[in-house]
VMD Tcl script that draws the C-alpha trace (Angstrom):
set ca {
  {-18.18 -5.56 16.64}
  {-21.40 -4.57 14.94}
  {-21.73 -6.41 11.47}
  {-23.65 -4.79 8.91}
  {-26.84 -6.67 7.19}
  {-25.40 -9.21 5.11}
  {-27.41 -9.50 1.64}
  {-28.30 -13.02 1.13}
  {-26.32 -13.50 -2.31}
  {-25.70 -16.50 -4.44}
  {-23.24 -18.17 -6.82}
  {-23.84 -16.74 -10.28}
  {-24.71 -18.82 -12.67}
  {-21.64 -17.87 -15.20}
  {-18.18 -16.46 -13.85}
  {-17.61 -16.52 -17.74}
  {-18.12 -12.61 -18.74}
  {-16.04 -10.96 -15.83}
  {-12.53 -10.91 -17.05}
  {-11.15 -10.75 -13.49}
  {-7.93 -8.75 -12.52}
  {-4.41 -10.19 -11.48}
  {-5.70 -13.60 -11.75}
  {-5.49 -16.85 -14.06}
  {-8.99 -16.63 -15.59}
  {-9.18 -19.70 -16.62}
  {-8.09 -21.50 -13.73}
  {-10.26 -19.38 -11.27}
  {-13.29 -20.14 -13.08}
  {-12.29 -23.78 -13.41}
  {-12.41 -23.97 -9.60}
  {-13.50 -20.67 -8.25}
  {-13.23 -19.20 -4.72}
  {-15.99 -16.66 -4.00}
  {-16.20 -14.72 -0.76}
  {-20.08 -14.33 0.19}
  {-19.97 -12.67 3.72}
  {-17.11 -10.83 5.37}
  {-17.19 -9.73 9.28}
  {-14.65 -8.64 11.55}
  {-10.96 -10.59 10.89}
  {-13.20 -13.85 8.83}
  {-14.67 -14.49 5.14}
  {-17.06 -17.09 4.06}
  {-16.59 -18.77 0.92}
  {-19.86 -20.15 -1.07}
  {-19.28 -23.72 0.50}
  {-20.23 -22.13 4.11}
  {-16.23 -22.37 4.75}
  {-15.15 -19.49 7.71}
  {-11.83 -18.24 6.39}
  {-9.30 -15.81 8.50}
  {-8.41 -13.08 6.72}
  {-4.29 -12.84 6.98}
  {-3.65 -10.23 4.83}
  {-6.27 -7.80 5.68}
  {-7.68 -8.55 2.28}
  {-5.32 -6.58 -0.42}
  {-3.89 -5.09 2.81}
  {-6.65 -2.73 2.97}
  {-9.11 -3.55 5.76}
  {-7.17 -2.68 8.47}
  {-10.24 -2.22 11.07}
  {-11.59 -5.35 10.18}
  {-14.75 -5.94 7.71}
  {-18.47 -4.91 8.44}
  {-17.53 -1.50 10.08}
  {-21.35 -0.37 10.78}
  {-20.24 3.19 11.69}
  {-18.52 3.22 7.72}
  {-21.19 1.83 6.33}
  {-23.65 4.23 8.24}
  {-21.49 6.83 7.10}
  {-21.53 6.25 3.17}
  {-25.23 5.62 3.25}
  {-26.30 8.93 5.50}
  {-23.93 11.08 2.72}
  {-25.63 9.07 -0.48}
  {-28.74 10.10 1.47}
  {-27.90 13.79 1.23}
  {-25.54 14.53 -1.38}
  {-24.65 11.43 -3.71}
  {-22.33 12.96 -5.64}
  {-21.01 16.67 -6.51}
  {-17.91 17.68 -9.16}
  {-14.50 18.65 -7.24}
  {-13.71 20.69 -10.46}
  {-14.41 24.56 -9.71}
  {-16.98 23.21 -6.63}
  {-16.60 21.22 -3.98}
  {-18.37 20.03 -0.74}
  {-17.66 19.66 3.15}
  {-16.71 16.37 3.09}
  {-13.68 16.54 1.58}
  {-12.45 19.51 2.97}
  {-12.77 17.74 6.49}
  {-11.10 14.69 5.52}
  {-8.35 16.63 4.00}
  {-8.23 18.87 7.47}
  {-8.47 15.49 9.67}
  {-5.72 13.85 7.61}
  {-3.28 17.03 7.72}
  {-3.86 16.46 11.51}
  {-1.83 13.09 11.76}
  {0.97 13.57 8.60}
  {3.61 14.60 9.79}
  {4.71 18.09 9.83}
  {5.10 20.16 7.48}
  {2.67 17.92 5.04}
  {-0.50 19.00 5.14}
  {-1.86 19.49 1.93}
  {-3.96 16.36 0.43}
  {-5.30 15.73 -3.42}
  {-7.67 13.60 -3.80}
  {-7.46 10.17 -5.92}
  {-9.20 7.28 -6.23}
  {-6.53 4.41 -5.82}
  {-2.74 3.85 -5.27}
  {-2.01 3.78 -8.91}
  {-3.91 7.27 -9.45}
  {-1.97 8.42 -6.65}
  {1.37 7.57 -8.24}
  {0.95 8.84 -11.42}
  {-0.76 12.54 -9.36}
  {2.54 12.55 -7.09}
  {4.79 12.50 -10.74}
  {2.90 15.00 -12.41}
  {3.23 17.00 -9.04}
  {6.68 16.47 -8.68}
  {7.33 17.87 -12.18}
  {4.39 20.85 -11.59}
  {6.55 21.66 -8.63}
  {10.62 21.82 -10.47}
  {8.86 23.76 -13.41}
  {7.25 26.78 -10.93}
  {10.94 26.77 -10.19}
  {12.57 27.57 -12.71}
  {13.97 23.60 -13.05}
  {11.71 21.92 -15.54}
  {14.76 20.11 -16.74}
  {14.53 17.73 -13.36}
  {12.26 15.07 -15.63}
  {13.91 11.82 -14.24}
  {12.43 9.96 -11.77}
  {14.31 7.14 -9.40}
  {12.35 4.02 -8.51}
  {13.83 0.90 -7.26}
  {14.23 -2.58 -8.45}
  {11.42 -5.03 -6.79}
  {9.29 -2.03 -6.42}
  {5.59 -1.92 -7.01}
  {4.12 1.31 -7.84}
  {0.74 0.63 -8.80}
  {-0.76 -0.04 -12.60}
  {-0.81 3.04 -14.26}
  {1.54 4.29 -16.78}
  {3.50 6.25 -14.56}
  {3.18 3.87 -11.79}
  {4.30 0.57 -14.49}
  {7.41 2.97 -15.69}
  {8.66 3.28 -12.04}
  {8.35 -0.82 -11.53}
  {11.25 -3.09 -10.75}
  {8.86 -6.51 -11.07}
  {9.10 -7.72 -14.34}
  {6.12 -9.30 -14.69}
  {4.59 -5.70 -14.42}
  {6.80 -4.50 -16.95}
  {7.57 -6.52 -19.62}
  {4.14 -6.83 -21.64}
  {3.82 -3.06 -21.47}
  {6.99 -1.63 -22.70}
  {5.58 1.68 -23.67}
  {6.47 3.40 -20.58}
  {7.81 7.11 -19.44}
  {11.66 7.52 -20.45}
  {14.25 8.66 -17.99}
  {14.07 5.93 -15.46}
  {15.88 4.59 -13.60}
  {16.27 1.90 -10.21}
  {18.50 1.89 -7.41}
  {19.17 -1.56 -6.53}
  {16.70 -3.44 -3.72}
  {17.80 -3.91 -0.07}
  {17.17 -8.02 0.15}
  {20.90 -9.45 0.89}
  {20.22 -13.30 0.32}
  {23.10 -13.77 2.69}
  {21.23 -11.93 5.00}
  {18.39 -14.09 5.59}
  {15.77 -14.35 9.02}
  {16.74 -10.81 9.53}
  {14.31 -9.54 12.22}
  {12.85 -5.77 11.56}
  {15.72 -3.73 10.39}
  {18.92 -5.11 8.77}
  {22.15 -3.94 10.32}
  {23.87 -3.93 6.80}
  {22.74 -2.29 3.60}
  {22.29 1.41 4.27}
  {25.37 2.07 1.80}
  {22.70 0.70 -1.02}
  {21.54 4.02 -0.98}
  {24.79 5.64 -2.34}
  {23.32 4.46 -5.71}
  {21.32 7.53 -5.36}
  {24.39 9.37 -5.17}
  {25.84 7.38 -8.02}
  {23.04 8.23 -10.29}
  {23.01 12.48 -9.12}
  {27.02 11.94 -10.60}
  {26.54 9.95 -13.69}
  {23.20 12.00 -15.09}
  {23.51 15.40 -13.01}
  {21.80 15.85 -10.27}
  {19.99 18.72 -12.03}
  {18.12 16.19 -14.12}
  {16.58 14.46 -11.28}
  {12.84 15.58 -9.99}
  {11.74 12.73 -7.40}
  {12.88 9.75 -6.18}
  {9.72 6.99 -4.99}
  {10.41 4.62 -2.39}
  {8.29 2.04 -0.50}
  {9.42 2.30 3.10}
  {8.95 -1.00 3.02}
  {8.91 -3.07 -0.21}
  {5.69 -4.67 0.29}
  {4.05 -6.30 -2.38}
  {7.15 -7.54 -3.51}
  {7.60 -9.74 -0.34}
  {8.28 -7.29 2.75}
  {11.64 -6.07 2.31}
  {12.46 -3.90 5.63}
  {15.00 -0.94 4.71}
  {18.20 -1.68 6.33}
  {19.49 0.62 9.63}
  {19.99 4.64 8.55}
  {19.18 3.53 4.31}
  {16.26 6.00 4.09}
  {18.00 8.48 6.65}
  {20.96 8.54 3.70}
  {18.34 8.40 0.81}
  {16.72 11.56 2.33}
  {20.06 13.28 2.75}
  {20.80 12.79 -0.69}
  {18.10 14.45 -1.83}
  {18.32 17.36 0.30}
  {21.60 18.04 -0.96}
  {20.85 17.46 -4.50}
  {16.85 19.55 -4.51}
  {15.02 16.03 -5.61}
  {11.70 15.39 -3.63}
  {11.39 12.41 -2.04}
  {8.42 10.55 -2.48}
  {7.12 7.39 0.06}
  {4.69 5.14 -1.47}
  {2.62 4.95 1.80}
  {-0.19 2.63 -0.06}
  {0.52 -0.27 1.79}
  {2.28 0.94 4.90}
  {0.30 3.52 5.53}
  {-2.57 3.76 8.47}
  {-0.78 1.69 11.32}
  {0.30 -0.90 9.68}
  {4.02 -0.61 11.31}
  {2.70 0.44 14.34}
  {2.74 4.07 13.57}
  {0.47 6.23 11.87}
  {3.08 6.24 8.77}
  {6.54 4.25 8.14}
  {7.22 7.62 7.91}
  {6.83 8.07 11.78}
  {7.83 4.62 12.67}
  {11.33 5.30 10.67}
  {11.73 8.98 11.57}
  {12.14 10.02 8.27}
  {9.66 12.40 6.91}
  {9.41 12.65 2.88}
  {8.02 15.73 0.40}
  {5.48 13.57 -0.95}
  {3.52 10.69 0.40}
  {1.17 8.35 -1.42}
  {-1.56 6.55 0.22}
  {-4.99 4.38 -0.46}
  {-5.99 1.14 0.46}
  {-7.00 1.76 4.26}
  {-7.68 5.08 4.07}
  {-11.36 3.64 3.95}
  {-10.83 0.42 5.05}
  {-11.40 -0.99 1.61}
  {-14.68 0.18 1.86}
  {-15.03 2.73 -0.84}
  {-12.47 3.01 -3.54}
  {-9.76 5.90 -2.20}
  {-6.50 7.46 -2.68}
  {-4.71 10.89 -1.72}
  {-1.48 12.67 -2.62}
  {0.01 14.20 0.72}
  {2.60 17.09 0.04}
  {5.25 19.23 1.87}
  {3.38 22.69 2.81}
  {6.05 24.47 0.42}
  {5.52 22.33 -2.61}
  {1.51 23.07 -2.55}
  {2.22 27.24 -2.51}
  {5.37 26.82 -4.93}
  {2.87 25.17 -7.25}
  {-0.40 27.33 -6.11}
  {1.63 30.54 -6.11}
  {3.21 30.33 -10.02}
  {-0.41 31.26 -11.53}
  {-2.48 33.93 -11.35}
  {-5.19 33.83 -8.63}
  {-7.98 33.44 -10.83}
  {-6.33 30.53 -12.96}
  {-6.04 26.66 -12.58}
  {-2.73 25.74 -10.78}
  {-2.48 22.51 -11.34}
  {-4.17 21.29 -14.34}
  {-5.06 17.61 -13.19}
  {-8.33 15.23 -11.44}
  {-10.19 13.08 -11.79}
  {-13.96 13.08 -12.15}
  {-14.55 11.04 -8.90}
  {-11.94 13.04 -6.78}
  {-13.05 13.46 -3.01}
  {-16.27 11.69 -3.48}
  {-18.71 12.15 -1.26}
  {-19.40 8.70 -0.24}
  {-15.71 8.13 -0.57}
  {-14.81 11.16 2.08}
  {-18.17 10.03 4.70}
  {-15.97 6.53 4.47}
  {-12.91 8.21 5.07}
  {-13.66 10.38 7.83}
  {-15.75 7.36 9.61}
  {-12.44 4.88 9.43}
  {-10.39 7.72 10.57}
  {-12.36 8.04 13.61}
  {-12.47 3.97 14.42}
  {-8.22 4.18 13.97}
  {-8.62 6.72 16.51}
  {-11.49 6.12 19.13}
  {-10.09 2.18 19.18}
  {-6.55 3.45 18.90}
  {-5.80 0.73 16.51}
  {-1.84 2.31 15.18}
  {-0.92 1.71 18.82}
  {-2.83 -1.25 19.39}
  {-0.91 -2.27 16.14}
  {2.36 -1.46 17.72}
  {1.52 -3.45 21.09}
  {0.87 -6.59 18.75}
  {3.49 -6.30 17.28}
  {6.24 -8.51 18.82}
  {3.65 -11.19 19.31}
  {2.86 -11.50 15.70}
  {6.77 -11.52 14.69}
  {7.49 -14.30 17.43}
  {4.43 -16.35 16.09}
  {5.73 -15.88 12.28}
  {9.43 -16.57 13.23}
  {7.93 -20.29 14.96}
  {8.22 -21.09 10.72}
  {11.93 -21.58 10.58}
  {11.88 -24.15 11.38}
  {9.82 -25.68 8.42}
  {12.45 -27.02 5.94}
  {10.20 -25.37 2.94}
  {10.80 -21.80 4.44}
  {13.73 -20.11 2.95}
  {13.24 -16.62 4.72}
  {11.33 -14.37 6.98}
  {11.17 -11.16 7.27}
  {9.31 -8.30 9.00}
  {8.49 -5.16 10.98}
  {5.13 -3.91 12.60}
  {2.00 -5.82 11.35}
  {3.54 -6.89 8.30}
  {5.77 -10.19 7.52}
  {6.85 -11.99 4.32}
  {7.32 -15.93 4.39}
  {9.36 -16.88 1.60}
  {9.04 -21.11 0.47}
  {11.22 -22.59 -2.11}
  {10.11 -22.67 -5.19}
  {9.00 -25.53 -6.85}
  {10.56 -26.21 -10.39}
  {9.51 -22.81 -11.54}
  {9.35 -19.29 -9.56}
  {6.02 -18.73 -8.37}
  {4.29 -21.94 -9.03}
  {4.31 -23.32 -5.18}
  {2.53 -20.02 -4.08}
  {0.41 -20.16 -6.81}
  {-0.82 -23.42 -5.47}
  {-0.41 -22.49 -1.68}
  {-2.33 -19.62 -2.52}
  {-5.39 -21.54 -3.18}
  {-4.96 -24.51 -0.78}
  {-4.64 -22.24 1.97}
  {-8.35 -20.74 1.49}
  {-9.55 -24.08 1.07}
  {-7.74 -24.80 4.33}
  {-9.36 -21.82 6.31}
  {-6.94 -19.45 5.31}
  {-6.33 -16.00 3.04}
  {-2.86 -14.89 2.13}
  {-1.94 -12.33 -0.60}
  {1.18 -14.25 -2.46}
  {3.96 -12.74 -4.82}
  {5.70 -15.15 -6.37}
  {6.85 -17.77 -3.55}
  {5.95 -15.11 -0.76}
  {3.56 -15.07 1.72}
  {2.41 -11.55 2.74}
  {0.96 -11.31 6.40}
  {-0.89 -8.39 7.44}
  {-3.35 -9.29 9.76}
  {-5.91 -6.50 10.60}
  {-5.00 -3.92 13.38}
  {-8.15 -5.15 15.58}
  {-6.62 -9.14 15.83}
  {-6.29 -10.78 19.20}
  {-3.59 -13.19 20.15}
  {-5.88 -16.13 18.98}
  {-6.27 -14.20 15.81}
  {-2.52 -14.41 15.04}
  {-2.46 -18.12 16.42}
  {-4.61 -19.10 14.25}
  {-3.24 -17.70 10.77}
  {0.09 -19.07 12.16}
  {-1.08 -22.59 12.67}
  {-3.11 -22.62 9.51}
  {-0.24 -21.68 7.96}
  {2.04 -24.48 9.46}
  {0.20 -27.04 8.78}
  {-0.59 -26.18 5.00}
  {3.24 -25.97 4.49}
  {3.48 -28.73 6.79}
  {1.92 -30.90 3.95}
  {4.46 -29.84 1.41}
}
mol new
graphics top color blue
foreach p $ca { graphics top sphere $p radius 0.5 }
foreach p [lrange $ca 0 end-1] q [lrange $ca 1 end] { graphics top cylinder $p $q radius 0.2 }
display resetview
């Protein structure tokens, strides 16, 4: 792979005034980890340490870091256009991302609005659901299902259709009229290999919920395909199959929350392809640029963009909602650029072909006494420890002794999230697996 030039940076001299994101502040700067170089599946901390990257960084970098073609990309478009307004104008870019993305949704989605993250893109697919009910005629469908364990991004809209607590509970201010089905983790179902035989009747809470509030009230149900920042919870055998019959029957949109899964991560373009179930709405971000430029689109059912499109007059704003830095230029050159590696390298195949080879490697950990569960499909496992006195401590800990170690995992709680970039060779895998062992080894 060609690396782009690597600037020579340094170690600031105060970590003090950056009050960092999702982290303890405090304890970060006490003994911080800094990532100074990044190339193909490895980081570089400031100590000259080579780290594999196990979780594709925040499960974004699916091609692997230091794409030259992306970074060619960005710099030719900031070279000729560095920025232009999407509101009333617009430029080729986006237009040809939105056309080249339309070309591997599946049918009949193939309208795209431009965001700028997962969270945006949440909070866009809500207002569109409710956009949609009111051109007909139903604006009374204003609750919204979500799912305990979810995670819907950080927004408002995104924080009212959580099921993590954490998320929740300092923000309590949220949008009324939600409510969560229950998650599909059966503790007494534990090692479970892709899809669980058992749970698909979970979704009849769907059904529970359409007879309890109406299922008049209802606008959208969101669903992870698979629950992944929570720890990797698969959907059990013919679950989303009944979830989307559900809403068929009862006119609610459903919407997959693609962020994550999105981009060949389950060895399929979409879960939606690898589980054969095709939604109204999807949400995606993260590798839609391979991390590279900050990204997220709204995907929607052909009839839902001319429903919406077709309630105004011609000359009049449909949908009034954007954001400033929709379909940015740089944003769509870096888009278009990672959408040709996925396809010139085939990487959502390549994905696929790895994919029994990274689940045998992962399941080699049950045998560790400290692992409690594993679980996963695709690319994509969770490794559950036992927690230590308090939930979330031990991967708090691992979490940082594992970089130290040669190692980067994304943790929730006592969870280990794998997701190794799509371009990872055997050795790749061996090697996050072994690092991994021995680290919990040492427990």
């Amino acid at each position: 792979m060609n690396s782009v030039v690597q600037l020579q940076q340094t170690v600031p001299n105060s970590l003090e005034e950056q009050w960092m994101p999702f982290s303890a502040n405090r304890d970060f700067k006490n003994d911080p980890r800094l990532v100074m170089k990044s190339e193909g599946v490895y980081l570089w901390d400031q100590r000259g340490g080579k780290i594999i990257d196990g979780s594709s960084a925040l499960f974004n970098v699916a091609a692997g870091h230091g794409r030259k073609k992306i970074a060619d990309a960005v710099y030719a478009q900031m070279q000729a256009n560095d920025y232009a307004p999407s509101f009333q104008l617009g430029h080729p870019g986006a237009f040809q991302l939105a056309s080249k993305l339309a070309a591997i949704l599946p049918e009949p989605i193939n309208h795209v609005f431009f965001v700028n993250s997962g969270s945006e893109a949440i909070d866009t697919a809500l207002k569109i659901a409710m956009a949609y009910h009111r051109a007909r005629g139903e604006s009374q469908r204003l609750r919204f299902v979500s799912r305990e364990r979810a995670y819907h991004g950080v927004n408002m809209g995104g924080t009212s259709l959580s099921g993590l607590v954490k998320n929740r509970e300092g923000f309590p201010v949220t949008l009324p009229n939600v409510v969560l089905m229950r998650h599909t983790w059966d503790p007494k179902v534990r090692f479970q290999r892709g899809q669980p035989e058992t749970g698909a009747e979970l979704a009849e809470d769907l059904q529970r919920f359409c007879d309890i509030y109406g299922a008049a009230t209802i606008g959208a149900v969101f669903v992870e395909p698979v629950a992944g920042s929570t720890g990797t919870l698969v959907p059990p055998k013919g679950y989303l199959e009944r979830i989307r019959e559900i809403c068929d029957a009862n006119g609610i949109l459903l919407v997959f929350d693609e962020v994550i899964t999105g981009f060949g991560r389950l060895g399929a373009p979409f879960a939606a392809d690898a589980f054969g179930v095709v939604p109204d709405i999807m949400t995606m971000a993260k590798a839609l640029t391979n991390g590279a430029i900050p990204m997220g689109a709204v995907a929607v059912r052909d009839e839902i963009y001319s429903t919406v499109v077709d309630a105004a007059p011609e000359d009049a704003i449909e949908f009034f909602h954007g954001y400033t830095y929709s379909g940015h230029p740089a944003a769509c050159a870096a888009g278009l650029a990672t959408l040709e590696i996925y396809e010139e390298d085939d990487l959502f195949a390549r994905a696929g072909a790895m994919s029994d080879y990274f689940l045998d490697a992962v399941w080699s950990l049950k045998d560790l006494d400290c692992v409690v569960d594993l679980r996963g499909y695709g690319l994509m496992a969770g490794v559950e420890v036992a927690p230590d006195k308090a939930p979330g401590l031990r991967g708090n800990a691992l979490q940082k002794q594992l970089f130290w170690n040669g190692l980067h995992v994304k943790f929730t709680g006592d969870t280990a999230i794998l997701a190794p970039a799509l371009i990872s060779e055997r050795a790749h895998i061996d090697e996050i697996v072994d690092k991994l062992r021995t680290t919990l080894k040492a427990l």
